[in-house]
Legacy VTK file of the C-alpha trace (Angstrom):
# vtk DataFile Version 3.0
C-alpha trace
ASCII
DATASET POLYDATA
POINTS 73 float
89.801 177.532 130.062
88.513 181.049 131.498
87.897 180.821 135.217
86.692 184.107 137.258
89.527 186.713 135.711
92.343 184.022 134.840
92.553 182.666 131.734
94.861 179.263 131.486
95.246 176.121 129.487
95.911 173.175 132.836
98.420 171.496 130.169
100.638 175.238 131.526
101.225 173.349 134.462
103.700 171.076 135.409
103.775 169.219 138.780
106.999 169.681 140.530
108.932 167.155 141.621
111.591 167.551 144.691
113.191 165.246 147.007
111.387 166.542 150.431
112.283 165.398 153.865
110.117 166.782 157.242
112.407 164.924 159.415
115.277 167.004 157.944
113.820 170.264 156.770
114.808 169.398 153.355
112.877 171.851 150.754
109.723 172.095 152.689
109.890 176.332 152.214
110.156 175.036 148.335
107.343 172.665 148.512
105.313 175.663 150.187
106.184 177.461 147.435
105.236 175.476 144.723
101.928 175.494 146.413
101.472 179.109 146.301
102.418 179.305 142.881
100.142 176.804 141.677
97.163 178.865 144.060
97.968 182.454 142.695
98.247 180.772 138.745
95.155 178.711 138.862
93.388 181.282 140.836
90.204 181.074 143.797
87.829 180.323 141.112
89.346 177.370 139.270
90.267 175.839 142.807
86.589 176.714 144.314
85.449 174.449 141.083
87.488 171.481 140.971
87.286 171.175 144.927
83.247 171.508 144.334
83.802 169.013 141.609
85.847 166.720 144.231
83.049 166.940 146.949
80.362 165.704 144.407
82.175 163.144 143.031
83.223 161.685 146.828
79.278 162.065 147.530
78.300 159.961 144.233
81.066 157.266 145.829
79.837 157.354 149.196
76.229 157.053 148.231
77.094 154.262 145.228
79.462 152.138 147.858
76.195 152.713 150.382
73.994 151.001 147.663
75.785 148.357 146.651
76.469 147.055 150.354
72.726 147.345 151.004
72.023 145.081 147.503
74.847 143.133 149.031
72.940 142.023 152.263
LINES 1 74
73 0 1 2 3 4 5 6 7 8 9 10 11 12 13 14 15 16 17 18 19 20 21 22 23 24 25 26 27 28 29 30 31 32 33 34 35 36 37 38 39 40 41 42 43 44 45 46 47 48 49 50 51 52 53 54 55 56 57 58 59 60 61 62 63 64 65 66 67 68 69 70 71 72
């Protein structure tokens, strides 16, 4: 998929998985940094798209669940 300058195939990714505690400060610096990795990779553009893609499909939820509890009553 080309997005903006990046080119990337999403299968690139993986999802890290770490034990994380708040209460303890266990790897949160890690977790933060997993998060900036995954920004700087994926780039502004691909995240500007799937979060447009989010809002839409959240609106086509909101409005559907509005329908069907107006056909309801």
């Amino acid at each position: 998929m080309t997005v903006g300058k990046h080119t990337f195939d999403e299968a690139d990714w993986y999802t890290p998985v770490e034990l994380v505690s708040a209460a303890d400060g266990l790897n949160i610096e890690s977790i933060w940094e997993h998060a900036l990795d995954f920004k700087q990779k994926m780039g502004a553009d691909y995240i500007m798209k799937r979060r447009q893609e989010q809002i839409q499909r959240s609106l086509w939820n909101y409005l559907g669940d509005a329908l069907m509890k107006k056909l309801r009553h």
